[in-house]
N, C-alpha and C positions, 0 to 999 in steps of 0.2 A: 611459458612458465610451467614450472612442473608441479607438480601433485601438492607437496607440499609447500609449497610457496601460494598456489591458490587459496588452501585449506587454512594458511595462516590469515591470508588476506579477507576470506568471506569468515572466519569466526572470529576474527580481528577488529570488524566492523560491526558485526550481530553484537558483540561484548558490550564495546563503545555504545552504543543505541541502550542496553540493557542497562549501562549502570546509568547513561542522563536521564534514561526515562525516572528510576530510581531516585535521581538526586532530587531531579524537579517536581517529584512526587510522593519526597520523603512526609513519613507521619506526624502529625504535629501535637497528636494528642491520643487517649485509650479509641477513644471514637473511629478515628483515623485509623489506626494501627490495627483493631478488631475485623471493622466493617467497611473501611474507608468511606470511613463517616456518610453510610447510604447514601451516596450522591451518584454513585454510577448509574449512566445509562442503559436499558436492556439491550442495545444494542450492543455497546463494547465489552457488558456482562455476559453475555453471549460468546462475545469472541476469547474472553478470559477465560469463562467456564471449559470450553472447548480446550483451549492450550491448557488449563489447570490436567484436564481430566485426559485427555492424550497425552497419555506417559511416554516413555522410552518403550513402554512396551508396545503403545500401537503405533509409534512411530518407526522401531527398532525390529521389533521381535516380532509382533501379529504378521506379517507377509511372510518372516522365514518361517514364523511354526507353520503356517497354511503350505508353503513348500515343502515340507518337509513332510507333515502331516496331512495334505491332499485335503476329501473332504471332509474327515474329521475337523478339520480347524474353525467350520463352519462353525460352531459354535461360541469361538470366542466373537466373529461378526455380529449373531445375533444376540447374545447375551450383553453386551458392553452398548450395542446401540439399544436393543430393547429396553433396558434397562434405566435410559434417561426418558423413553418415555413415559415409565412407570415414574421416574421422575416426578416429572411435570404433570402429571394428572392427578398423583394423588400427593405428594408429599410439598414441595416447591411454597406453593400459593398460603399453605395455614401454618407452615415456619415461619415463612416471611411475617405473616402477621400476627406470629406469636411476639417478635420481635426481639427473641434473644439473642447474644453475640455468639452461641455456641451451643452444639448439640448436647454435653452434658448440662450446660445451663438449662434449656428446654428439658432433661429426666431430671433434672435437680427441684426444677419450678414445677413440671405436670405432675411428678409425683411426692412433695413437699418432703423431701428427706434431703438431706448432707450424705446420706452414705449412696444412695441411687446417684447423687452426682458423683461421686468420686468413686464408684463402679463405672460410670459411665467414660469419666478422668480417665481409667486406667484402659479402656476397652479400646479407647479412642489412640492414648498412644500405642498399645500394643500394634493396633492394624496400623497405623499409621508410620511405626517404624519398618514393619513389614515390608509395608509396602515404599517404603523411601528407600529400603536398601536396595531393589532393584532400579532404581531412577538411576544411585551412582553407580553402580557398577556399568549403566549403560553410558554414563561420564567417563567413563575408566576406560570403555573397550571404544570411544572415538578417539580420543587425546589417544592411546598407546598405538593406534596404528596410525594414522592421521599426523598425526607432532613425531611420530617416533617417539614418545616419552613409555617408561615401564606405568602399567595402568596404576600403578598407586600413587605414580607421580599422575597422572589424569585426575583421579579423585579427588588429590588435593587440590588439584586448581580448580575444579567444581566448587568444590568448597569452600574455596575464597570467594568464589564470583557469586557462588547464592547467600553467602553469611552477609556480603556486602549492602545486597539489595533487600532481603528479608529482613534483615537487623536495621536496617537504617529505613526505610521506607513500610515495614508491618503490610495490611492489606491492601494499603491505598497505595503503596507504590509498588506492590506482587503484582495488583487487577491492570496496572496500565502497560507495565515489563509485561504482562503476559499476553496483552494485545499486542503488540510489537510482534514478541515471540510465535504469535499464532501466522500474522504473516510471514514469517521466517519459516517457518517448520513446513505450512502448506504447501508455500513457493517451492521450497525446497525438496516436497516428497511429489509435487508436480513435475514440474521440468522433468524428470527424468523418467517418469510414467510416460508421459507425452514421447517425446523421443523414441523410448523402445516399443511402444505402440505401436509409432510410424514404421520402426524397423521389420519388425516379427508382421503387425500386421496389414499394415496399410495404412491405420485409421490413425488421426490425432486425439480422438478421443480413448483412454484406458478402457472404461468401462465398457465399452464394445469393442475393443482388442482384445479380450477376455476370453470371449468365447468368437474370434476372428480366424481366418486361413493365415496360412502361410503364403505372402505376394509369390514368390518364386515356386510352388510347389504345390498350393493350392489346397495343403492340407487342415486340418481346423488346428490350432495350437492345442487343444485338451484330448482330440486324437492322437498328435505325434506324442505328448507327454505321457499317456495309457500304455503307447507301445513302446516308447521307450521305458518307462517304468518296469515293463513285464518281460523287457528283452533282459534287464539288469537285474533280473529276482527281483525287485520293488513291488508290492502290493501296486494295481490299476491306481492314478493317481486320483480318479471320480469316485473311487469305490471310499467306505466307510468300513474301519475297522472297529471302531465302538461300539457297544452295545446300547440299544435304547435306551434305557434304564439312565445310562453313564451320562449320552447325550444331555438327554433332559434335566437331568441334577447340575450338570456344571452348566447349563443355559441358564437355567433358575440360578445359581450361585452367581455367575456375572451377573443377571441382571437387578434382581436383590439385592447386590454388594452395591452396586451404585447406586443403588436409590437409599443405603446405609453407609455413604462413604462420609466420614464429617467432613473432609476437604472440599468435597464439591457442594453439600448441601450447606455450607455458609457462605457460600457465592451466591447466594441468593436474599442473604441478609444484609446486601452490601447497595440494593437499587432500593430507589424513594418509595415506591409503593407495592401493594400485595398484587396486583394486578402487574407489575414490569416483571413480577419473579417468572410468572407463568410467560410473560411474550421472553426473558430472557432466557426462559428454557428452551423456546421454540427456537428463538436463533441459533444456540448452541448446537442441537439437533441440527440443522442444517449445516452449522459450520463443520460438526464431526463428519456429516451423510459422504461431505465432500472427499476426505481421506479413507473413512470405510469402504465408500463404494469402492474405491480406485486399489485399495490392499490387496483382494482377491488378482487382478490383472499381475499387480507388480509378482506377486508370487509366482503367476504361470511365467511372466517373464526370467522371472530370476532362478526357477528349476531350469527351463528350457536350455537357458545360458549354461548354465551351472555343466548340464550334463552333453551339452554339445563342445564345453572347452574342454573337461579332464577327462570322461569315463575314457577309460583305452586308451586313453595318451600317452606319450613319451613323459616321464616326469621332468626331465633335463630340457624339455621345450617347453614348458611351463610359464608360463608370461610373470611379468615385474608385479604384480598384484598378489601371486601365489605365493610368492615367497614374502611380500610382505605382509601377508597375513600369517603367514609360518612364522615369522620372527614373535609376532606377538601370543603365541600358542593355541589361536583358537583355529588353523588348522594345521593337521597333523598327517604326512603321509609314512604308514609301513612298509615298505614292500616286502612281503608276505615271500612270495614266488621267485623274487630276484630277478626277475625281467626288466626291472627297469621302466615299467608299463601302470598306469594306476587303474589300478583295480576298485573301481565305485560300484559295487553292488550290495546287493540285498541282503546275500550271506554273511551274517555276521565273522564265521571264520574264515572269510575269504576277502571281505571288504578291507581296503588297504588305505582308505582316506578316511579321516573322522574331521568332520566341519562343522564349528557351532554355531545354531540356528540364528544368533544375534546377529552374525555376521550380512546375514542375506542381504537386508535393505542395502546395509553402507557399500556390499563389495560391488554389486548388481551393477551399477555405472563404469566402476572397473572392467569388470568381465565383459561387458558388450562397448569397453573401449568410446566408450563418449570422452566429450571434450573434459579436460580438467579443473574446469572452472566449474564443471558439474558436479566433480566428486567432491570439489570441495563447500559448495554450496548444501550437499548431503550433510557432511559431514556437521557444519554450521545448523544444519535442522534437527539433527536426532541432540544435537546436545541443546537444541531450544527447547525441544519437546523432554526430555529428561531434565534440565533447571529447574522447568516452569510449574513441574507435577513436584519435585523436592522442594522449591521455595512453600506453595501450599500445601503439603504437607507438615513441613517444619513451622508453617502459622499456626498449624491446628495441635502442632507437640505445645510449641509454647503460650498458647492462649490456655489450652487446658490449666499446664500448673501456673500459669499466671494470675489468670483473672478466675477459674474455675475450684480453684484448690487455696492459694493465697488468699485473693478479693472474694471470694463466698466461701470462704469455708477455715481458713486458719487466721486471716488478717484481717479484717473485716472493715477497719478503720483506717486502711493504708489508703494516702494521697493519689491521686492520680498522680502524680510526675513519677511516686514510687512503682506504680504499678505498672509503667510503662517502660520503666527501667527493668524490672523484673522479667518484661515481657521479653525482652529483647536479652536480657543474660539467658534467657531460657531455653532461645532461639539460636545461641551462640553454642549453647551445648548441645543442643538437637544436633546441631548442624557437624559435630565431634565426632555423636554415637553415631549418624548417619552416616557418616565418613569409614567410621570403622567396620558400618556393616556394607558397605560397596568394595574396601579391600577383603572384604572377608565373606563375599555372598553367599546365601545361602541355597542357590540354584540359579539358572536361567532367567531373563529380567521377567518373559512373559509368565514363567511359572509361578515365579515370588508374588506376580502381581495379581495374579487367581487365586493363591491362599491368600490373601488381603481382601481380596473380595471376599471372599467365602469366611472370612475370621467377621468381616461388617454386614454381612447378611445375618450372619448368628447371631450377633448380639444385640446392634443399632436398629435392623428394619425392624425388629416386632416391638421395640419396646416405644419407636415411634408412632406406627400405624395405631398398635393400639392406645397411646396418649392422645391420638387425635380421634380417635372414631371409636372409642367405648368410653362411659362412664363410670363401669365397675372394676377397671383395672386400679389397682392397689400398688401401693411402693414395695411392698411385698414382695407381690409376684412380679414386678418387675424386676428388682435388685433378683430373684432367685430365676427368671429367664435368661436375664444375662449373664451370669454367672455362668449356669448350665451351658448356658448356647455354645458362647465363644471357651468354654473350658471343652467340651466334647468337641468341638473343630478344632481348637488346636492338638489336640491330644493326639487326635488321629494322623493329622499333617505329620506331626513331630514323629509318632511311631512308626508310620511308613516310607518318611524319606528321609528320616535321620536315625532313629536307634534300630530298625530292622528294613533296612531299605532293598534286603533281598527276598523279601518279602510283598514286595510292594508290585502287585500282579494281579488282573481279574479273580483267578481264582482263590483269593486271597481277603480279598476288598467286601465290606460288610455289603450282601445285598450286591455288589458289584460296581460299587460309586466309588470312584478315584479322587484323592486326595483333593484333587483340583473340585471335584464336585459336593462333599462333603459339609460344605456350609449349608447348603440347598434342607439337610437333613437334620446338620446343628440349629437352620431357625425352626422347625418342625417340632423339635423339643424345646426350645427356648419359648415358642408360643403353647405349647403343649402345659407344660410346667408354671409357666406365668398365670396361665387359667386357672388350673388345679391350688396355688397356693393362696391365687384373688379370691377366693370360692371359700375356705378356708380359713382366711384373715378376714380382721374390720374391713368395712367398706369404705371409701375414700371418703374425706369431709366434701360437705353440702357445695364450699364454696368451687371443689374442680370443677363440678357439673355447670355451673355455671360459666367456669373459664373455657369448660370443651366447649359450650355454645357460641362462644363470644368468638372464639376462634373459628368454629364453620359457616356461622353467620356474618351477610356482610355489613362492615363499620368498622368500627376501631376498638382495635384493643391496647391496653395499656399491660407492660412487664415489667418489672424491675424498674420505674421510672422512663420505660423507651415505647415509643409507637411503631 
């Protein structure tokens, strides 16, 4: 069978699986629909959280940017894993037993204001659409090469398939679709590590083909890669072209984004007790360890390929992969010289291929010619891992103006059946503007997905840390941390890769911190400023002090009527 017929076959059967899981675990109530009614296990929490929080982007995009960007990419490895364990050690455990269905709930309730929640409302969709516009557009570039469909017909049929199960099932049928999914995605980004392992280096295991010889030649794979890099103009592929500075901001900006993402930290408001939050962060952690390890491998394999099939090739012998990724435009060859010859080098005025980075995971099994049931097993994975991150996302658009804006703040007396109704029109329209920003992306899936980090480290981590672990923080200085935070990281995003994006260069970048790293700097003010205006303002009333105790001490707390 060929390419496409497998592709239909294994995302044909991943779908079917996604919506029964859906149907037989549709919402029956606000409880449900929220938190799926705390009744999950840390264990399948675990496996939820993991597929929640591996987007397209680390399923899609983290191995080509690390191919492509050598060992600067190191960064995104450590920041996106680091990141959950700053999780779970400090954030995780006194959420959960705050008890709220939602992180503006939690600044609406620590800091007793309507307007800190609906600051909070807005901070939460802004990252949150952000960050969902890269999910579809990683929907967009499977379906158009995969189905042959043009990517805006991909998007739309994303968008049926998560409006179905997010609208009809809320959290309690996201958390079990995304167990499913999580076996889909893993199996799926395995098999095929494995494989080119065995080929390039001997071993069945990735994570030691990594840095493995070549069986026929004996050479290290990150040796041949160095020298071929330097034979082609390519900066050494071990070498680092960032600067310190840059490094460590966009490390802190992933890792602080995730521990301020509201998708992933109400995954934790969905298990029985305050003590599963913390063992289901620990699972998640392991469940992610398994694909992060193995990223770095897939990259060297998929450069190695990448530059043993075209550099200096005939472009007219160019195998059935090449061109079908030419059709859907994300690669491109010039020829510059007229030889007929592809010229992949360093030189920017000389280089004759342009390849976009998305592409690396999906084409990778192509290029080294595995069987077809592999690519299309791929293909089945990157749109599990892209669904599973836009269904939770689009939870956290529509619980905001549902139950956060609506139910606390303009409707107060609306029924639960109204409010569940509301939830799901909410989620209907997330799933619209979502759609339109995957045909109309705003960059690369991995890069969208680092200013979303960097947009929820500026606004969300300080104004949570500090509602759990100070007493003198004010609604004040919160509403005017966040404000600041995520207004100066976006500002800076906006002005560097959209209104002067020829601009957008080390020599250029405040301090030398690239857009991508720029949140790291936005929470730095955000908590900067939050102090200064707590300092300032009234002191908070008698009774928070009493609710921060209750919350770092162990027992029970009560919120809004929930434990």
């Amino acid at each position: 069978m060929d390419v496409r017929l497998w592709t239909f076959i294994m995302v044909g059967i991943s779908f079917a699986l996604y919506i029964g899981v859906a149907i037989w675990s549709r919402a029956g109530s606000t409880r449900d629909f929220y938190v799926a009614g705390t009744g999950v296990s840390p264990l399948a929490n675990g496996m939820a959280t993991a597929a929640d929080w591996m987007s397209a982007a680390s399923f899609i995009s983290m191995a080509g940017l690390i191919s492509f960007m050598g060992y600067d990419g190191s960064v995104y490895l450590m920041g996106w894993t680091g990141g959950y364990v700053l999780l779970a050690m400090l954030l995780a455990p006194y959420l959960r037993k705050f008890g709220a269905y939602t992180v503006p709930e939690f600044v609406g309730q620590r800091y007793y204001s309507q307007v800190a929640r609906v600051v909070a409302v807005a901070c939460a969709i802004f990252v949150s659409f952000t960050y969902v516009s890269g999910q579809m557009r990683g929907v967009g570039i499977v379906f158009s090469r995969f189905l042959e469909v043009d990517v805006t017909v991909g998007v739309v049929i994303g968008m049926g398939i998560v409006f179905f199960y997010a609208v009809l099932g809320g959290m309690k049928g996201i958390t079990y679709t995304q167990v499913a999914q999580y076996c889909v995605l893993i199996f799926a980004y395995m098999v095929p590590a494995i494989f080119l392992a065995v080929m390039l280096s001997g071993t069945f295991i990735p994570q030691l083909g990594f840095g493995g010889a070549d069986p026929a030649t004996g050479v290290f794979l990150l040796d041949k890669l160095d020298g071929l890099h330097q034979e082609l103009g390519f900066t050494p592929y071990t070498d680092g072209t960032k600067s310190t500075i840059d490094v460590f901001f966009i490390t802190a900006a992933l890792m602080l984004g995730t521990a301020g993402l509201p998708h992933v930290i109400i995954r934790f408001y969905t298990v029985p007790r305050v003590r599963d939050a913390r063992i289901s962060a620990g699972w998640a952690l392991l469940f992610i360890a398994i694909l992060y390890t193995t990223a770095p491998a897939v990259a060297v394999f998929a450069r190695a390929n990448l530059l043993d099939t075209v550099a200096g090739q005939p472009y007219d012998a160019m195998p059935e992969w090449f061109s079908g990724w030419e059709d859907t435009g994300l690669i491109t060859f010039d020829d510059k010289n007229g030889d007929g010859n592809i010229q992949y080098v360093g030189d920017a005025a000389e280089n004759e291929l342009t390849i976009d980075r998305d592409i690396m995971v999906l084409a990778n099994p192509e290029i080294s010619r595995l069987p077809n049931w592999v690519v299309g097993l791929v293909a089945a994975g990157g749109l599990a891992a892209a669904l599973s991150t836009a269904a939770g996302l689009l939870l956290v658009i529509s619980s905001a103006i549902s139950h956060d804006l609506l139910k606390r703040a303009w409707k107060p007396d609306i029924s639960e059946k109204g409010e569940l109704l509301a939830a799901r029109i909410s989620a209907a329209f997330a799933v619209g503007v979502a759609g339109l920003l995957g045909i109309y992306p705003p960059g690369f899936v991995a890069q969208i997905v680092a200013f979303a980090f960097g947009l929820a480290a500026s606004s969300f981590f300080p104004v949570i840390i500090l509602g759990t672990f100070t007493r003198t923080m004010n609604r004040e200085g919160a509403i005017a941390g966040m404000l600041s935070g995520i207004t100066f990281t976006a500002a800076y995003i906006i002005y560097f890769r959209f209104v002067n994006p020829a601009a957008d260069s080390p020599e250029n970048w405040w301090f030398g911190i690239s857009p991508e790293g720029i949140g790291t700097l936005g929470m730095l003010l955000n908590f900067a400023v939050a102090f200064t205006v707590s300092t300032l303002t009234p002191a908070p009333p008698a009774g928070i002090n009493e609710l921060i105790d209750r919350i770092r001490v162990p027992g029970t707390i009560k919120t809004g009527g929930r434990s």
